[in-house]
N, C-alpha and C positions, 0 to 999 in steps of 0.2 A: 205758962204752965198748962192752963187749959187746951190752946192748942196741941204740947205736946204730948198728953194725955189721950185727946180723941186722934191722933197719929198713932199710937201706940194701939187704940183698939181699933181701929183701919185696919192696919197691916197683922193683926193676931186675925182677924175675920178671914183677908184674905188668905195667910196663910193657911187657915185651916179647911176653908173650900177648894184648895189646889194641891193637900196632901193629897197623896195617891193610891189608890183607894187598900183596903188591908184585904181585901178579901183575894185570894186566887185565883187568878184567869183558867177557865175550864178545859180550854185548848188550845191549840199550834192555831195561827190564823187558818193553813189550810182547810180546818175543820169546822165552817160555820161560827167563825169570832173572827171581830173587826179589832185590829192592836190599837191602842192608843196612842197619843205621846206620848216619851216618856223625859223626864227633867234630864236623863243623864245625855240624850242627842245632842251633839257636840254641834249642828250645825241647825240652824231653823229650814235652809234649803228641803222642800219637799221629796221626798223620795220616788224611783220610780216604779210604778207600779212591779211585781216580781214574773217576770217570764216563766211561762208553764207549757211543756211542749211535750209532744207524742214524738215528734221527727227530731231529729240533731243534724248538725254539717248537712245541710240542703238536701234533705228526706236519705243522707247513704247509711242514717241507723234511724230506725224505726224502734219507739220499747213500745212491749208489748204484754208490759205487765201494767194491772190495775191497779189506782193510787188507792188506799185505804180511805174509807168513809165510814162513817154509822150507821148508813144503812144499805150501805152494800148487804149481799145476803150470806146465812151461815144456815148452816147444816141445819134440816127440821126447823128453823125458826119463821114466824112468822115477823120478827121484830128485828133485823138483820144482826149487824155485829153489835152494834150499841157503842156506845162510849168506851174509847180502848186509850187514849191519849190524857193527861193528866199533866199541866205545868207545875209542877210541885216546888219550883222553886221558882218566883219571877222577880224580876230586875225592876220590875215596876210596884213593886210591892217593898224593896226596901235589899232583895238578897244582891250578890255581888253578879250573880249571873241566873240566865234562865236553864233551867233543868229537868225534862222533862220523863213522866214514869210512863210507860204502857202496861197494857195485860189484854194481850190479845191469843184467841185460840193458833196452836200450831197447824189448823189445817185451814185458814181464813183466807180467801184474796185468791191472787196467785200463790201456787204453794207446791211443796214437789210432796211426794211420798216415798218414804223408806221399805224395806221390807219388814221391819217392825210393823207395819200399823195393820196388817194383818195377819201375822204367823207371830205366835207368843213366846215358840222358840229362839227363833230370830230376835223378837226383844231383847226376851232375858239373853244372849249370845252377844249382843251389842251391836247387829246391823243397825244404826241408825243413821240419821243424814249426816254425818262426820263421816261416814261410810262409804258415800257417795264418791264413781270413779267421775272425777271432772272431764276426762277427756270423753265423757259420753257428753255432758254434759254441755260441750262445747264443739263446735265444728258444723260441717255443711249440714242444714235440714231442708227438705221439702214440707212443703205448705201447700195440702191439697183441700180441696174443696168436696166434704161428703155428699151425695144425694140429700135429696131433702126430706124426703119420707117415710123415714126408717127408723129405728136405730143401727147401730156398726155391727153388721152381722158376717158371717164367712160370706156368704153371695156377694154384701156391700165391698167387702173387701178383695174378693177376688177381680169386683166390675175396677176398683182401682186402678190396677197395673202397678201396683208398686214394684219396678225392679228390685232385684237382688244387688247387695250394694249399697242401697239405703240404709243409715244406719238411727237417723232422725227424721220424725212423722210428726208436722203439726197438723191434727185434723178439725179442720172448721165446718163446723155444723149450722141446724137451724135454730141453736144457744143463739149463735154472734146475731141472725137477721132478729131474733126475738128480744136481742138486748138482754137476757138476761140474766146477767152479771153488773145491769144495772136497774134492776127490781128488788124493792127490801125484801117481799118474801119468796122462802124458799120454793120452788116449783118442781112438784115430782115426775113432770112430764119432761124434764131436759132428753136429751139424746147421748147416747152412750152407749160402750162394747156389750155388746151382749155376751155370753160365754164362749160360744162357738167361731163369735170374729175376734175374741182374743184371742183361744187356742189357734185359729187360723192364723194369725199374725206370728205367734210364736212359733211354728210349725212351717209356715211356708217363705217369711221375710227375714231380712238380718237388720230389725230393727229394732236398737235397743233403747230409745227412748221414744216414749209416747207423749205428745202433748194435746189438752182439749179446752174449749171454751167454756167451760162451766167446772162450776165444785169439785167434778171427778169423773176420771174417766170411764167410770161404768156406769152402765144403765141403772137406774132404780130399781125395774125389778129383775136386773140379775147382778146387783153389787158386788156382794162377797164373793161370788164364781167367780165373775171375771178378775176382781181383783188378786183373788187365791192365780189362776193360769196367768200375769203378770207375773206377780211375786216370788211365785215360786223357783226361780231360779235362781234369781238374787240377780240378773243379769240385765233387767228392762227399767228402767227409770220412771216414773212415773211425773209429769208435771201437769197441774191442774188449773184453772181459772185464769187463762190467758186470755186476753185482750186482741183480736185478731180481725177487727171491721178494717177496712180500706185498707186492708195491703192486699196486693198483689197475690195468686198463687205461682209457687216458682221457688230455685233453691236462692236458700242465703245462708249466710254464715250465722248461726245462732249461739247465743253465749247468753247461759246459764249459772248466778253462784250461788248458792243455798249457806246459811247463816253455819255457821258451824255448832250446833248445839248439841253436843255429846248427848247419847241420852232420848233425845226425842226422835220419832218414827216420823215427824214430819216438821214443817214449816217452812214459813213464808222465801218467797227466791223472785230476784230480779231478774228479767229475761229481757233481752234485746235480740233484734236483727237487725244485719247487715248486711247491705247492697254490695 
C-alpha cells in the first residue's frame, strides 16, 4: 500500500510540472519566440529547421517585400511598429488549434496607397484599395537606380531617361544603401519625389505605378504636394516600403496584390519580381 501511494504522488508531481503552461504565447515564432514541444507532436523525430528565403526557383522570383517585425519603422515613431501579432488561441495551452489576432497600421511595411489617403472626396466616394486596377498592378517594371544626392526632382528625373512606354518605375534610392527600412526609428531625412519630379513624372512619362524604398514616396518636406500630383487623377498607383538591396537594375515582370479591404485608403501588399 505504501508503495502504491508514493506512486501515486510520483506521477501527480510529474504530471503537474509537464502541464503546459496556461498562460498565451505572445507570438508567431517568426517574431522573437522560440515554440516549444507540444504533447499533441505525433512523432518525437526532430523537425527541420523552417526555410526563409528572399529568392524562389534559383533566384527566377525575387520578393521584395519586407517580412513584418516590431521594430521595423512606422510613421513619426521613434518606437517602430511594436507588437502587432497575438496567438490568441494556442494548441499548446489546451485550444484545438492555434489562432492568431493582428492590429497593425494600414500603411506599415510594404504597403500600396489609395487615392483616399489623401483627397477626402475620393474617401468618402469609395476609391479605396478594393479600387485598385490590378493590371497596373502587375506586369513588366523597370528598376532604376536614382542618383545619390538629391531628392526625385524634375532635373533627377529628366537625367533618368525613362522612355515612353514605361508603364512601372521602381525607384531605389539612398533608403536601400542606408537600410533604412531596417532602423526602428523613423528618419525624416529619407529620399523622395519632391513636387516638381512628381508633376514631372505625371506630365512627361506614362507611368502609372510608382514604387520606393522607404515609408512613402514623397519627400518629408514636400509630402502632401507630391502626393496631392500622384493622386490626383486616380490613375498612378502608389507602392511604398519595398525591399530592393541586391537585385539587379533591369526590367522584370512585377506582380503586386493588395489585401482587399473595402474601406481603407491603404495597406499592406505582397510584391514579387520575376526574371
Amino acid at each position: 500500500m505504501a508503495r502504491l501511494e508514493l506512486f501515486l504522488v510520483l506521477f501527480s508531481l510529474h504530471s503537474l510540472f509537464h502541464l503546459p503552461s496556461l498562460t498565451a504565447t505572445g507570438a508567431h515564432p517568426a517574431y522573437d519566440y522560440q515554440p516549444s514541444c507540444s504533447a499533441s507532436v505525433a512523432s518525437s523525430d526532430p523537425l527541420p529547421t523552417p526555410l526563409r528565403r528572399e529568392e524562389f526557383d534559383g533566384g527566377r522570383i525575387i520578393d521584395i517585400t519586407h517580412f513584418y517585425r516590431s521594430d521595423m519603422p512606422s510613421w513619426e515613431s521613434t518606437e517602430g511598429v511594436g507588437q502587432f501579432l497575438w496567438l490568441a488561441q494556442s494548441m499548446a495551452n489546451g485550444s484545438q488549434a492555434n489562432g492568431s489576432e493582428m492590429k497593425l497600421g494600414a500603411h506599415s511595411g510594404t504597403h500600396v496607397d489609395a487615392p483616399g489617403h489623401v483627397f477626402q472626396h475620393y474617401f468618402e466616394a469609395g476609391f479605396d484599395v478594393d479600387t485598385l486596377d490590378l493590371a497596373v498592378l502587375n506586369g513588366p517594371a523597370l528598376l532604376v537606380d536614382v542618383p545619390r544626392h538629391s531628392n526625385i526632382t524634375a532635373e533627377v528625373m529628366r537625367g533618368l531617361n525613362i522612355p515612353r512606354g514605361v508603364r512601372r518605375v521602381l525607384f531605389r534610392t539612398l533608403n536601400t544603401d542606408k537600410k533604412l527600412m531596417w532602423k526602428k526609428e523613423f528618419d525624416t531625412s529619407y529620399v523622395g519625389f519632391m513636387r516638381d519630379g512628381a508633376q514631372w513624372l505625371v506630365d512627361n512619362t506614362d507611368i502609372k505605378l510608382v514604387g520606393i524604398d522607404y515609408l512613402s514616396v514623397a519627400a518629408f518636406d514636400d509630402l502632401i504636394p507630391s502626393h496631392l500630383v500622384f493622386l490626383e487623377g486616380r490613375e498612378i498607383i502608389l507602392v511604398e516600403g519595398l525591399k530592393l538591396e541586391n537585385v539587379k537594375p533591369g526590367i522584370y515582370s512585377l506582380h503586386c496584390l493588395p489585401l482587399r479591404l473595402r474601406g481603407a485608403e491603404g495597406c499592406p501588399i505582397r510584391c514579387i519580381l520575376i526574371n
